[in-house]
Backbone of each chain as ProteinMPNN parsed JSONL, in Angstrom:
{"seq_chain_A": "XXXXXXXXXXXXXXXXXXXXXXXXXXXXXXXXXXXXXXXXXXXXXXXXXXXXXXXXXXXXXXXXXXXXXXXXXXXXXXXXXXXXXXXXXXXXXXXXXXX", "coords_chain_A": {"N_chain_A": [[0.854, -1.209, 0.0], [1.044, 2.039, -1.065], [1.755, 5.386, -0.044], [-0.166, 7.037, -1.019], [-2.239, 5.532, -1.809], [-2.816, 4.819, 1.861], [-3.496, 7.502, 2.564], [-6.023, 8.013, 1.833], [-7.089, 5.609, 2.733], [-7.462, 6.61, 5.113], [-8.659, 8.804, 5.214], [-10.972, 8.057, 4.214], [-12.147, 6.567, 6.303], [-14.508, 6.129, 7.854], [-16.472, 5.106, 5.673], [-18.174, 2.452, 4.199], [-17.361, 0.011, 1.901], [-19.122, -2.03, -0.162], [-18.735, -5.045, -1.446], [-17.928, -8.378, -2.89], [-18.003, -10.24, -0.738], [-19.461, -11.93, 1.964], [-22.807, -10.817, 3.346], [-23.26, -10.62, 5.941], [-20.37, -9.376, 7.108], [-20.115, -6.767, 5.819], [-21.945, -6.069, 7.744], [-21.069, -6.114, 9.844], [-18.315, -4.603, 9.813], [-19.269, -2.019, 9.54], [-20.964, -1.84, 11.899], [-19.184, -1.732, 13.619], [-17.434, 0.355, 13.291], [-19.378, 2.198, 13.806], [-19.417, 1.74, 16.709], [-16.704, 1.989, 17.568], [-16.687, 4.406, 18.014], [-17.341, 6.562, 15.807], [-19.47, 8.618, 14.08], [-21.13, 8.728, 12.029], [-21.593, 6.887, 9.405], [-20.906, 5.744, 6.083], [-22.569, 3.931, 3.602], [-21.118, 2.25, 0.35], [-22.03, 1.584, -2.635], [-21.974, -0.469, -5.647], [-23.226, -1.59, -9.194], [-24.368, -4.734, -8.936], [-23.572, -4.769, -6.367], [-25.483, -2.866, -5.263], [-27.779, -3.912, -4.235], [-27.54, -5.878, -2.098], [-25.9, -3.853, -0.278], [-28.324, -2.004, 0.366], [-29.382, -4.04, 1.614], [-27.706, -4.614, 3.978], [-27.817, -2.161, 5.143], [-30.227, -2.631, 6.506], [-30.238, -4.751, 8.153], [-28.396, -3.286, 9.939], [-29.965, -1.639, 11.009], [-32.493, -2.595, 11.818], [-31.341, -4.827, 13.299], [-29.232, -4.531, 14.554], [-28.857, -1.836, 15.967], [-30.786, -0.096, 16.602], [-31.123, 2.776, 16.953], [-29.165, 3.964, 15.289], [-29.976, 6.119, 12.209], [-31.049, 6.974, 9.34], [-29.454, 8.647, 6.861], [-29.064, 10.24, 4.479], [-30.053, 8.559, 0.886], [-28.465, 8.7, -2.066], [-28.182, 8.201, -5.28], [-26.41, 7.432, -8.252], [-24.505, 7.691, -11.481], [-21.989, 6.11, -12.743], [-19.126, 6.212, -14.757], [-17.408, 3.372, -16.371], [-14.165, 1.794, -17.586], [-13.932, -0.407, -19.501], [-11.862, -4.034, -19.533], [-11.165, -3.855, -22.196], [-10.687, -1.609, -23.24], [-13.432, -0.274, -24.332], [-16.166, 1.889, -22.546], [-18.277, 1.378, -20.131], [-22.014, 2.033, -18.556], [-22.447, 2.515, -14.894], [-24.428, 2.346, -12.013], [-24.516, 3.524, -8.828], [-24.591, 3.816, -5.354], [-25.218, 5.298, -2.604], [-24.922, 5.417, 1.039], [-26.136, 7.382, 3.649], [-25.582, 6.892, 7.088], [-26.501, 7.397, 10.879], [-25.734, 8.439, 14.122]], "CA_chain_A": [[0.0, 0.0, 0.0], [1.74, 3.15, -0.774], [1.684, 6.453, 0.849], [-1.815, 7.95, -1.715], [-3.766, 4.691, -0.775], [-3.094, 5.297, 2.945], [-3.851, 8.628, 2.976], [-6.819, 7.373, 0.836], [-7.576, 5.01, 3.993], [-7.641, 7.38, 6.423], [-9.849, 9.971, 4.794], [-12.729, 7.011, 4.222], [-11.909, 5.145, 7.461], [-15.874, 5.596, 7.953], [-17.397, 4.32, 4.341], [-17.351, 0.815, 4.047], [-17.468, -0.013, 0.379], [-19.961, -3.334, -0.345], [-18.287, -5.85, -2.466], [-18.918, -9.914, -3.611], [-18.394, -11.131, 0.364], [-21.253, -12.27, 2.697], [-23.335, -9.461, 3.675], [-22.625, -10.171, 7.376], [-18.773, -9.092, 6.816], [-20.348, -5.739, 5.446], [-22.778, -5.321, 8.568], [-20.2, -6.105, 11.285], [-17.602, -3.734, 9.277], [-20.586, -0.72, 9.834], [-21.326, -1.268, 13.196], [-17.499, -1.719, 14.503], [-17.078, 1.992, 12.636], [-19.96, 3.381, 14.626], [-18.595, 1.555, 17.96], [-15.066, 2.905, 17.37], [-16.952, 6.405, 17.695], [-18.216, 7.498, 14.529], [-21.028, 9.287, 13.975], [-21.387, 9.034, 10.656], [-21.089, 5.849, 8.3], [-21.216, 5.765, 4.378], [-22.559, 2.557, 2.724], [-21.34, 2.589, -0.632], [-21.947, 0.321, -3.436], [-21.926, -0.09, -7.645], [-24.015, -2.551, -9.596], [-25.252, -5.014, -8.247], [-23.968, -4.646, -4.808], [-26.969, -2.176, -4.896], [-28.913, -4.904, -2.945], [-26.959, -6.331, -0.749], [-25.908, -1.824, 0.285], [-29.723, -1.459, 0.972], [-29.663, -5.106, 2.853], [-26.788, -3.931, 4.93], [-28.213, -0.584, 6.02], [-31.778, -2.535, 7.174], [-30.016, -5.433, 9.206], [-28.072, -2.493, 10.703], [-31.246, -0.822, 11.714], [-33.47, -3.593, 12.219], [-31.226, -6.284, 14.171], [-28.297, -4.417, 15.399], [-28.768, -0.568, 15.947], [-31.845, 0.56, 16.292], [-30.939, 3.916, 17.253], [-29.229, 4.563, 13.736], [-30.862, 6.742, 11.83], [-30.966, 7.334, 7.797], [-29.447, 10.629, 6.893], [-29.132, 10.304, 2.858], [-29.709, 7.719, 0.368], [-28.362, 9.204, -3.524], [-27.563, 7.184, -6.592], [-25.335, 7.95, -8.897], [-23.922, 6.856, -12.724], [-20.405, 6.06, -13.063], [-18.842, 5.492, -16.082], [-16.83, 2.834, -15.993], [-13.539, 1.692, -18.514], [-13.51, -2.311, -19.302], [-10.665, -4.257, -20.047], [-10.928, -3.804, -23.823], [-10.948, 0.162, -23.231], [-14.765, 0.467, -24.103], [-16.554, 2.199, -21.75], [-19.62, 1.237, -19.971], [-22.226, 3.17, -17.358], [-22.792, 1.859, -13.775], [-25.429, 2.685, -11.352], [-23.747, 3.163, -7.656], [-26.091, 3.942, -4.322], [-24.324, 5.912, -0.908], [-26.097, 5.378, 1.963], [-24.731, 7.824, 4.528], [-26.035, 6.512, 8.71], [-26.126, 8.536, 11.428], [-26.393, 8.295, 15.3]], "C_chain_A": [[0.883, 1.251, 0.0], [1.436, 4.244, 0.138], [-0.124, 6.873, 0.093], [-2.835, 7.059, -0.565], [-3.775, 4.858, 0.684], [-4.184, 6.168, 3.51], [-5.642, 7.986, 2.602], [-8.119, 6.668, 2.018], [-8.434, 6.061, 5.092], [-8.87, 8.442, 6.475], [-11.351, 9.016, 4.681], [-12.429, 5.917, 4.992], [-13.546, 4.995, 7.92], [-16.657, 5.444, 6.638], [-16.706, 2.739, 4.466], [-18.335, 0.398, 2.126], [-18.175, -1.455, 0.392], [-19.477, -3.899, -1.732], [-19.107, -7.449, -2.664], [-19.018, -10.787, -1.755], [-19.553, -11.254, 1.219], [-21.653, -11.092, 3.283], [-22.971, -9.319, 5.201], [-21.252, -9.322, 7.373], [-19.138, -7.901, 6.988], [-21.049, -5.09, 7.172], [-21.982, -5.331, 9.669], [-19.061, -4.952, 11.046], [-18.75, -1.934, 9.861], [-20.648, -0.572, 11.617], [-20.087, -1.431, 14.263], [-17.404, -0.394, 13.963], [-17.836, 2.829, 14.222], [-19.445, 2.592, 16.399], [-17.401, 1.623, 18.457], [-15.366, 4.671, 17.637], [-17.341, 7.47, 16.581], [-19.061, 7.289, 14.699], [-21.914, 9.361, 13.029], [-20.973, 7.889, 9.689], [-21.551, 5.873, 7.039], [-20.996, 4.767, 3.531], [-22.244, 3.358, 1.379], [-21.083, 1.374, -1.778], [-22.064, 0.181, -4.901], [-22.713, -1.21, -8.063], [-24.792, -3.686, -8.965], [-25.207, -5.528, -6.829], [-24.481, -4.23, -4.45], [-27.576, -2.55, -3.554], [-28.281, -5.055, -1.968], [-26.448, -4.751, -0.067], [-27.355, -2.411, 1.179], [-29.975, -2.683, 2.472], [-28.56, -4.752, 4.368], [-27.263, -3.043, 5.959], [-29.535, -1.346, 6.95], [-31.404, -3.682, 8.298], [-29.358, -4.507, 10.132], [-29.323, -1.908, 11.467], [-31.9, -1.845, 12.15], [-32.851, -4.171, 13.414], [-30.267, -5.915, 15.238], [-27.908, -2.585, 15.965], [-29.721, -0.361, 15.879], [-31.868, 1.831, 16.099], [-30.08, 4.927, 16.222], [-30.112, 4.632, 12.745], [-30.166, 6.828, 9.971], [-30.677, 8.644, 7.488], [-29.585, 10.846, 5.516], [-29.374, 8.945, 2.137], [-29.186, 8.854, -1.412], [-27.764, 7.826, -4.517], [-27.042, 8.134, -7.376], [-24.949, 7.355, -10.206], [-22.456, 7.15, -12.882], [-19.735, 5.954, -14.572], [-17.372, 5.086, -15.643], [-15.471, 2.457, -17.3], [-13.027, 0.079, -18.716], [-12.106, -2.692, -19.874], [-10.091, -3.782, -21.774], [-10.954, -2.791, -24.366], [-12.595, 0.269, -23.866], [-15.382, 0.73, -23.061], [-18.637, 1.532, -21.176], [-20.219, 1.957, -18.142], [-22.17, 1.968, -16.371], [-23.474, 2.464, -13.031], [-24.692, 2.584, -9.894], [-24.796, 4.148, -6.879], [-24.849, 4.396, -3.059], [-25.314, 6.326, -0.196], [-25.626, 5.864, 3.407], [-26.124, 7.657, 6.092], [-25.652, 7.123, 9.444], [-26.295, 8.163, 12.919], [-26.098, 9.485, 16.5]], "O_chain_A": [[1.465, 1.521, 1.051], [0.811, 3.95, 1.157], [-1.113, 6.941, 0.823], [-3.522, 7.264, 0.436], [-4.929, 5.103, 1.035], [-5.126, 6.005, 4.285], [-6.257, 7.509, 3.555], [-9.312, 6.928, 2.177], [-9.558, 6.141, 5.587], [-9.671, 8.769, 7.351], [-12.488, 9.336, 5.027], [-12.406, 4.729, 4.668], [-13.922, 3.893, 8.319], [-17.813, 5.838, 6.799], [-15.627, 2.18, 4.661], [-19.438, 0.542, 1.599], [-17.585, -2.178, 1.194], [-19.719, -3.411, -2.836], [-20.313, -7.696, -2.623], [-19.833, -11.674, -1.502], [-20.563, -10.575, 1.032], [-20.793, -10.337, 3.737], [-22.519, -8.29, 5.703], [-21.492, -8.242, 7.913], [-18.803, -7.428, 8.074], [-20.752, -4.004, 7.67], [-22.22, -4.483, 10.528], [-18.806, -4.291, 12.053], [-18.42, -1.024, 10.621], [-20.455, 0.406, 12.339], [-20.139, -1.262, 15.481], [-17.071, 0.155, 15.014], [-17.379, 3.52, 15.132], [-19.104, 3.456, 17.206], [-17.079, 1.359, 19.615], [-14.672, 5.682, 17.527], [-17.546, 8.684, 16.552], [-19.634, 6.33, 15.215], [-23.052, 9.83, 13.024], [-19.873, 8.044, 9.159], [-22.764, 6.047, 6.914], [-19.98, 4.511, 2.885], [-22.666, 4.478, 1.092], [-20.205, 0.511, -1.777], [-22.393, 1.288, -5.327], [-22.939, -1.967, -7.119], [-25.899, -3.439, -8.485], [-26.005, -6.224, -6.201], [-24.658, -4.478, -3.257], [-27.79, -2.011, -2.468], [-28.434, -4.383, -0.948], [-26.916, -4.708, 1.07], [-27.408, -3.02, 2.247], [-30.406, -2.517, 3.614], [-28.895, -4.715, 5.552], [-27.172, -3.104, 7.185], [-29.885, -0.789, 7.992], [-32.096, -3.69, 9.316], [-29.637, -4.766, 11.303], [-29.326, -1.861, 12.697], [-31.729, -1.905, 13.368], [-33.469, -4.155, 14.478], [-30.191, -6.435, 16.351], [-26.771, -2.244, 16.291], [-29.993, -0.35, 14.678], [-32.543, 2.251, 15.16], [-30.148, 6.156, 16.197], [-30.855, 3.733, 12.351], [-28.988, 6.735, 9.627], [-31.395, 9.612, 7.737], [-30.338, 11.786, 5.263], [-28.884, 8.009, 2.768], [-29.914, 9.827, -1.608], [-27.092, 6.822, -4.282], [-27.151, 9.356, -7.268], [-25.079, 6.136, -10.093], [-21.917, 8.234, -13.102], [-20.404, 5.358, -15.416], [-16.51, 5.712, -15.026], [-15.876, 3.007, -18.324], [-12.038, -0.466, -18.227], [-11.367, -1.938, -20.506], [-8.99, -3.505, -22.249], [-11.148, -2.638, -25.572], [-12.911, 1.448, -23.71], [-15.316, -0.215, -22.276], [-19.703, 1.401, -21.778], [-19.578, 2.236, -17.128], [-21.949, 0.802, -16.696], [-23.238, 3.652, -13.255], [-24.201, 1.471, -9.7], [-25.564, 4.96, -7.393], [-23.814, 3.782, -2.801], [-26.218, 7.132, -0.415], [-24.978, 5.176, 4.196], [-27.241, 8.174, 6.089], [-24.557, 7.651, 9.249], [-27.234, 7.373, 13.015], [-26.663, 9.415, 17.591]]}, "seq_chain_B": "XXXXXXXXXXXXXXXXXXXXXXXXXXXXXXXXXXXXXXXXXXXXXXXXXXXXXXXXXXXXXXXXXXXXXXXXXXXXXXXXXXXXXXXXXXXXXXXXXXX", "coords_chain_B": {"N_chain_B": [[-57.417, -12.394, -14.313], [-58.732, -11.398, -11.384], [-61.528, -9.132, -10.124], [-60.192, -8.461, -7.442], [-57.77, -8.169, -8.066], [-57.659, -6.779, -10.553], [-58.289, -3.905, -9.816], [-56.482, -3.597, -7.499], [-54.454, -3.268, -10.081], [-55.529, -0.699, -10.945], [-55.294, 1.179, -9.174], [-52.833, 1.107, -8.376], [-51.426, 2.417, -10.835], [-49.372, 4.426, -11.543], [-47.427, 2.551, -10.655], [-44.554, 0.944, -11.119], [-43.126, -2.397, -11.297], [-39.99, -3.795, -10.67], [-38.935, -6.155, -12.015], [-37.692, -9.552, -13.391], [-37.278, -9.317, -15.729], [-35.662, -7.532, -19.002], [-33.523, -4.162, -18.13], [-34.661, -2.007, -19.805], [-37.191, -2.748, -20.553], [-38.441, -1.978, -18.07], [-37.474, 0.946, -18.205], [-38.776, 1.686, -19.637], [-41.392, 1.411, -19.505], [-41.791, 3.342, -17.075], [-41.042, 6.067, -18.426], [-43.335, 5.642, -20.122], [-45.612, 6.297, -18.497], [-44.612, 8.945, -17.036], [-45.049, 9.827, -19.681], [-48.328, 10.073, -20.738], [-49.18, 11.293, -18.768], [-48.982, 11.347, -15.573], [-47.932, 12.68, -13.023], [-46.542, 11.542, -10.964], [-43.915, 8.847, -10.477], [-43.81, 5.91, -9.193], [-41.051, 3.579, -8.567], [-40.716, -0.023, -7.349], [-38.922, -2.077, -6.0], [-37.489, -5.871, -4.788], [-35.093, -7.189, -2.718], [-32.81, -8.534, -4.974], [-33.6, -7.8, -7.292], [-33.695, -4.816, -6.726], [-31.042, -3.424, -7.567], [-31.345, -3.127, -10.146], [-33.816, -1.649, -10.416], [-32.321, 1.104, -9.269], [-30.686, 1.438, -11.438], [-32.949, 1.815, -13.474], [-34.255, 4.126, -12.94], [-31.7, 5.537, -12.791], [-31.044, 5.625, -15.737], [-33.965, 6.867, -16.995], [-33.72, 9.391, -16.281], [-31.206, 10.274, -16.829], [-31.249, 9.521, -19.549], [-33.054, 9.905, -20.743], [-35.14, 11.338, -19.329], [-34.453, 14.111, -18.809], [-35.86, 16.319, -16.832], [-37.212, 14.415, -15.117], [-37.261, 14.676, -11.771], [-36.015, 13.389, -8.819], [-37.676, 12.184, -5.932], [-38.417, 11.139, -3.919], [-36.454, 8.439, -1.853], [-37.045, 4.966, -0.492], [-36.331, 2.685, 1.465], [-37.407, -1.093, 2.913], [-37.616, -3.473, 5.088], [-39.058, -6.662, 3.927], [-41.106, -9.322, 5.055], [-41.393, -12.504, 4.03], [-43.129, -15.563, 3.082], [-41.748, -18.502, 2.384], [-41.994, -21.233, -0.038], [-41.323, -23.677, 1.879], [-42.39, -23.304, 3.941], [-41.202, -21.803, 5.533], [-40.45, -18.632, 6.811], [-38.808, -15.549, 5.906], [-36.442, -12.123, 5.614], [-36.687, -9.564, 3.64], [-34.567, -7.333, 1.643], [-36.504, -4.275, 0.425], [-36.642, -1.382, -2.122], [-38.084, 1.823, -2.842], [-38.534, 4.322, -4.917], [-39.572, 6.913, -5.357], [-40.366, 9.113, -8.596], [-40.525, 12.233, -10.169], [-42.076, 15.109, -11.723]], "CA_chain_B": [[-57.417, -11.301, -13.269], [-60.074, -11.297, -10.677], [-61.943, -8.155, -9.584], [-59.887, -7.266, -6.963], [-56.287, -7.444, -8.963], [-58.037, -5.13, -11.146], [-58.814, -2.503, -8.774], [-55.013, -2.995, -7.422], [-53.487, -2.493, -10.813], [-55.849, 0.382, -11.481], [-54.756, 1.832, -7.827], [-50.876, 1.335, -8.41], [-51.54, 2.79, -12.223], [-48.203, 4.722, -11.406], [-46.292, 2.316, -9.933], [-43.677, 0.192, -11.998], [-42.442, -3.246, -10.183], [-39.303, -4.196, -11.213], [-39.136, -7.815, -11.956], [-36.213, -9.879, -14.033], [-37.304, -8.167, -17.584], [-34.533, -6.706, -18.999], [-34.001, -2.76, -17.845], [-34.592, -1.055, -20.849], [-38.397, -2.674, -20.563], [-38.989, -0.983, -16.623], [-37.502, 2.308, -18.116], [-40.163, 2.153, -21.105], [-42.7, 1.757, -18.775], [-41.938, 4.783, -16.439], [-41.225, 7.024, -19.611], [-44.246, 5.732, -20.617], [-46.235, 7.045, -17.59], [-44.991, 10.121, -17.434], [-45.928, 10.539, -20.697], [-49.243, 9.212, -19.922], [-49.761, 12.582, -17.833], [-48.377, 11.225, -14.366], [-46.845, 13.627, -12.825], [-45.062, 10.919, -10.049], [-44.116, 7.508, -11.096], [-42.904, 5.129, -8.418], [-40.069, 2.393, -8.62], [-40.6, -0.501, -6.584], [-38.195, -3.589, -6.206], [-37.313, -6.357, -3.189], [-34.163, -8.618, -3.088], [-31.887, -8.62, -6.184], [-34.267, -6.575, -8.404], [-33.097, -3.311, -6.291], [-29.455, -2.999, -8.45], [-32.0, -2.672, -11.582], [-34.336, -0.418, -10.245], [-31.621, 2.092, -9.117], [-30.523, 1.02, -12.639], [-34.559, 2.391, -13.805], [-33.835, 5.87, -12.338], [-30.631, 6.736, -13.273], [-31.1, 6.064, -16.831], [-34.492, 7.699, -17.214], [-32.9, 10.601, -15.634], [-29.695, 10.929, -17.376], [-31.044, 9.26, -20.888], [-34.971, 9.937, -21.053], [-36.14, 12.36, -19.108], [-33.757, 15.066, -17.397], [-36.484, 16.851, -15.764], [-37.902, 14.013, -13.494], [-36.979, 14.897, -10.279], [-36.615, 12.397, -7.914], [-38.887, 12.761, -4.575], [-37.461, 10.442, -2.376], [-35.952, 6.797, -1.939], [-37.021, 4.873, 1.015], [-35.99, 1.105, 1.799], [-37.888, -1.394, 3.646], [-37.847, -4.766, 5.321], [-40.398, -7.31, 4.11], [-41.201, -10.835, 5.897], [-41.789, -13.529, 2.716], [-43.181, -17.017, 3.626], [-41.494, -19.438, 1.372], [-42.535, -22.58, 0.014], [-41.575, -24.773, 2.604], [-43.191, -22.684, 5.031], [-40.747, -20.757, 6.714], [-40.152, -17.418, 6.775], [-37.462, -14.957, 5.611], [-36.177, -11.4, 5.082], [-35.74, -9.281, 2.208], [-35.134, -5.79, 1.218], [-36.86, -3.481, -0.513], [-36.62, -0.139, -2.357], [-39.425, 2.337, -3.131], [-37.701, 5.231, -5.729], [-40.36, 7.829, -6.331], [-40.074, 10.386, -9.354], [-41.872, 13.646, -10.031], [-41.668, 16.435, -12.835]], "C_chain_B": [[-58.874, -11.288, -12.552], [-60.43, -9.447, -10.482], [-60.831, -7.315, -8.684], [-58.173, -6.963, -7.53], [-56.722, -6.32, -9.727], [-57.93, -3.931, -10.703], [-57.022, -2.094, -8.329], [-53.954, -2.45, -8.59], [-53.884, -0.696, -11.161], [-54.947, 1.642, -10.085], [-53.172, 2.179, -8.213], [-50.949, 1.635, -9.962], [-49.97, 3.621, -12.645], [-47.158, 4.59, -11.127], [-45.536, 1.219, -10.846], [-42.714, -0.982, -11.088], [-41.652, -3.831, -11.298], [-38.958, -5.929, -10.665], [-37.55, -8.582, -12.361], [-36.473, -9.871, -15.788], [-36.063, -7.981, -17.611], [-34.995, -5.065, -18.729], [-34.767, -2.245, -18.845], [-36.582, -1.59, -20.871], [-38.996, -1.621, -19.454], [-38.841, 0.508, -17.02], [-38.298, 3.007, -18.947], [-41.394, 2.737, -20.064], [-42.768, 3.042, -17.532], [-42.037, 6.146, -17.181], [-42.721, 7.112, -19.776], [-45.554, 6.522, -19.667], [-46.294, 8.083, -17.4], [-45.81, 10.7, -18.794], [-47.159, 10.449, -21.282], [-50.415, 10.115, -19.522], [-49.635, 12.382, -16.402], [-47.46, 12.209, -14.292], [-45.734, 13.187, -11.466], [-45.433, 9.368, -10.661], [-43.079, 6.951, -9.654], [-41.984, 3.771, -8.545], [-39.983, 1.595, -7.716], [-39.421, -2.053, -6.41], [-37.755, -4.1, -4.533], [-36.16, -6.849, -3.869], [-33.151, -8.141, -4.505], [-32.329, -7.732, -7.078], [-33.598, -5.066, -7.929], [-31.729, -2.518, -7.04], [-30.29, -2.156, -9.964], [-33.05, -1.725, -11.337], [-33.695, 0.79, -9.812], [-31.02, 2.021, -11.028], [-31.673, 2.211, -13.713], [-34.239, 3.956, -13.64], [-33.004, 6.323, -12.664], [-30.468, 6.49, -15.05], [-32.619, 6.971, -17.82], [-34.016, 8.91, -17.099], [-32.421, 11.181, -16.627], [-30.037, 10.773, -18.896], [-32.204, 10.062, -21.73], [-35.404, 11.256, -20.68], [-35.158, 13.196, -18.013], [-34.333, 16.075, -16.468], [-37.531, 16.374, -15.238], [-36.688, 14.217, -12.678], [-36.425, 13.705, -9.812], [-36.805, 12.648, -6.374], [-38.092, 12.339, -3.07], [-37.514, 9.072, -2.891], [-35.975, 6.489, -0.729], [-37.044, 3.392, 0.687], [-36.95, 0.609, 3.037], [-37.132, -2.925, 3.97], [-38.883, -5.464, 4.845], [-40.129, -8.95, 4.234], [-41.922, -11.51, 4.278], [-42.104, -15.044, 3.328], [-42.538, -17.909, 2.386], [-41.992, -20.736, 1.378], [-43.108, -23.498, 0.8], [-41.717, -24.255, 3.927], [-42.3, -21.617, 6.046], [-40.824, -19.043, 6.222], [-38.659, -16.659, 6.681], [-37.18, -13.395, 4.97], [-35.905, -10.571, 3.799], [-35.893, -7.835, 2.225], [-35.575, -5.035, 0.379], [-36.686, -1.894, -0.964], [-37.795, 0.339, -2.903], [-38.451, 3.782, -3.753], [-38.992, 5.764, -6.383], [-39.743, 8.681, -6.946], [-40.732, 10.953, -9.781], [-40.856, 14.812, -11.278], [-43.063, 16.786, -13.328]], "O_chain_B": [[-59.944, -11.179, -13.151], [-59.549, -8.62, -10.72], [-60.518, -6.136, -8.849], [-57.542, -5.91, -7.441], [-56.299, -5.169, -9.625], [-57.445, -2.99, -11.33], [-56.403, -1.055, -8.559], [-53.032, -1.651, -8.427], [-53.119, 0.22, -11.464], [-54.229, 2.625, -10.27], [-52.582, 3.257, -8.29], [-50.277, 0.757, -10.502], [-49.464, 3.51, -13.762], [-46.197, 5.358, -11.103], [-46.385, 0.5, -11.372], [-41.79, -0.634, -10.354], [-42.069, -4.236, -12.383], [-38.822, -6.549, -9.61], [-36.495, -8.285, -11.802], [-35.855, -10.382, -16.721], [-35.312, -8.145, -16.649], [-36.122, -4.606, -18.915], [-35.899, -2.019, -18.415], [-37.319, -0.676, -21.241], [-39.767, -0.699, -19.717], [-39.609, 1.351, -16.557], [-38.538, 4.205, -19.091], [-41.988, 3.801, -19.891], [-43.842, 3.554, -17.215], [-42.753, 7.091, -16.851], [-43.364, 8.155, -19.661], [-46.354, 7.268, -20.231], [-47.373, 8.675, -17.416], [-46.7, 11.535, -18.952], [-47.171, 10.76, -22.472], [-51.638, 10.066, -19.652], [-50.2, 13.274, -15.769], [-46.556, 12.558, -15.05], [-44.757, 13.788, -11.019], [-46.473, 8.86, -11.078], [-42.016, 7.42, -9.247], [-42.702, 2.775, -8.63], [-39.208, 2.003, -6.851], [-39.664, -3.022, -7.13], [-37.666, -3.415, -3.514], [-36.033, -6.978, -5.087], [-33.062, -6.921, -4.649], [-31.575, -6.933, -7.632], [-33.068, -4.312, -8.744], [-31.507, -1.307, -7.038], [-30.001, -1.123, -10.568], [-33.16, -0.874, -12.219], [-34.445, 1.761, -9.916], [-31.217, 3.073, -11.636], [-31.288, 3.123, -14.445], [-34.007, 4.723, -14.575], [-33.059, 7.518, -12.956], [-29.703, 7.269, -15.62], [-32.488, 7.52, -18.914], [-33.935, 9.519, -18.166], [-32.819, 12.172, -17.238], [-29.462, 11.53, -19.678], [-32.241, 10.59, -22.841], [-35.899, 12.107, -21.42], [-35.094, 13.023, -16.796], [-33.703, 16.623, -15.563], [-38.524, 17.009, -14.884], [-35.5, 13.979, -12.897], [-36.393, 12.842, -10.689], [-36.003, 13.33, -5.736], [-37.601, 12.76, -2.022], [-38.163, 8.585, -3.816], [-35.379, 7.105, 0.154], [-37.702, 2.941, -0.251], [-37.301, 1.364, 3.944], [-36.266, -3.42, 3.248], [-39.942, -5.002, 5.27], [-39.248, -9.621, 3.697], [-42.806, -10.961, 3.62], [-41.255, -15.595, 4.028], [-43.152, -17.798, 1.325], [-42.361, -21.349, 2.38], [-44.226, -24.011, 0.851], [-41.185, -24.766, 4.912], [-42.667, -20.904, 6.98], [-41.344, -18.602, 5.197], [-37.627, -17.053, 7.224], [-37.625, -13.25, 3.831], [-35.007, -10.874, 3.013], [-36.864, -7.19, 2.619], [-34.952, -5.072, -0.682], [-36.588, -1.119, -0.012], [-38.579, -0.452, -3.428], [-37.648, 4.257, -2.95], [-39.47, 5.391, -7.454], [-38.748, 9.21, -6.45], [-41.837, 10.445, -9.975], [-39.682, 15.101, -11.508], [-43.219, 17.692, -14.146]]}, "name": "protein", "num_of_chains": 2, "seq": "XXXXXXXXXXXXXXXXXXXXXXXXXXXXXXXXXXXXXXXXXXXXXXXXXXXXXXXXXXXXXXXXXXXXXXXXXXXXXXXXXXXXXXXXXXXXXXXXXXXXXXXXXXXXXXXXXXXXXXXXXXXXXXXXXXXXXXXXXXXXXXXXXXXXXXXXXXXXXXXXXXXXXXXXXXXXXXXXXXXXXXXXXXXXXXXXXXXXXX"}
């Protein structure tokens, strides 16, 4: 990891980015943020981690936090650059939690 | 269709449930609403569909129609009985748009 990505780290030490692993991973990642002392967490996710984002944010609320609250949801289009240099869009969802 | 599906499609006349169509059908059918004379069209999806209904929205938006709005986006929980009788989670999105 060089010195950028660090910095990189440090500046989004509260977003947790939703990738291909089990959604638990994602929801225990969220609520270790806000029990470290943040106040403020930012699901964020691109195609079709969409779902599993939104599933994230509602087991957070539902099972393990009640007391976090919804402060934004926005979507967003990315454009993305595939291996073969054509470009294609993507649909990405930030779901910023609050307590 | 019995009587009372009728009555519910006529009721949800604005609402567009995203299924496993391909997109480009869900974003006909919201185009098509607004242009229709709706002046809000809602986006509903549970479970896996939710990537393609954020999908629904940001290419009406950006491709179709750059002055719908959008109102608000609100996520739910909903309880599903399956088959073999149990019960089980899923999430949903609700993506109204307005112009």
């Amino acid at each position: 990891m060089d010195m950028e990505q660090q910095n990189e780290e440090r500046k989004n030490e509260n977003t947790v980015y939703i990738g291909k692993k089990p959604t638990m991973n994602y929801v225990l990642a969220v609520v270790t943020q806000f029990n470290s002392g943040q106040h403020e967490v930012t699901i964020k996710a691109r195609g079709n981690a969409i779902s599993r984002a939104v599933d994230v944010k509602e087991i957070v609320q539902n099972r393990f936090m009640p007391d976090v609250k919804e402060k934004s949801i926005r979507t967003s289009s990315e454009e993305l650059t595939n291996e073969d240099g054509t470009r294609s869009k993507v649909s990405a969802i930030q779901i910023t939690l609050t307590r």
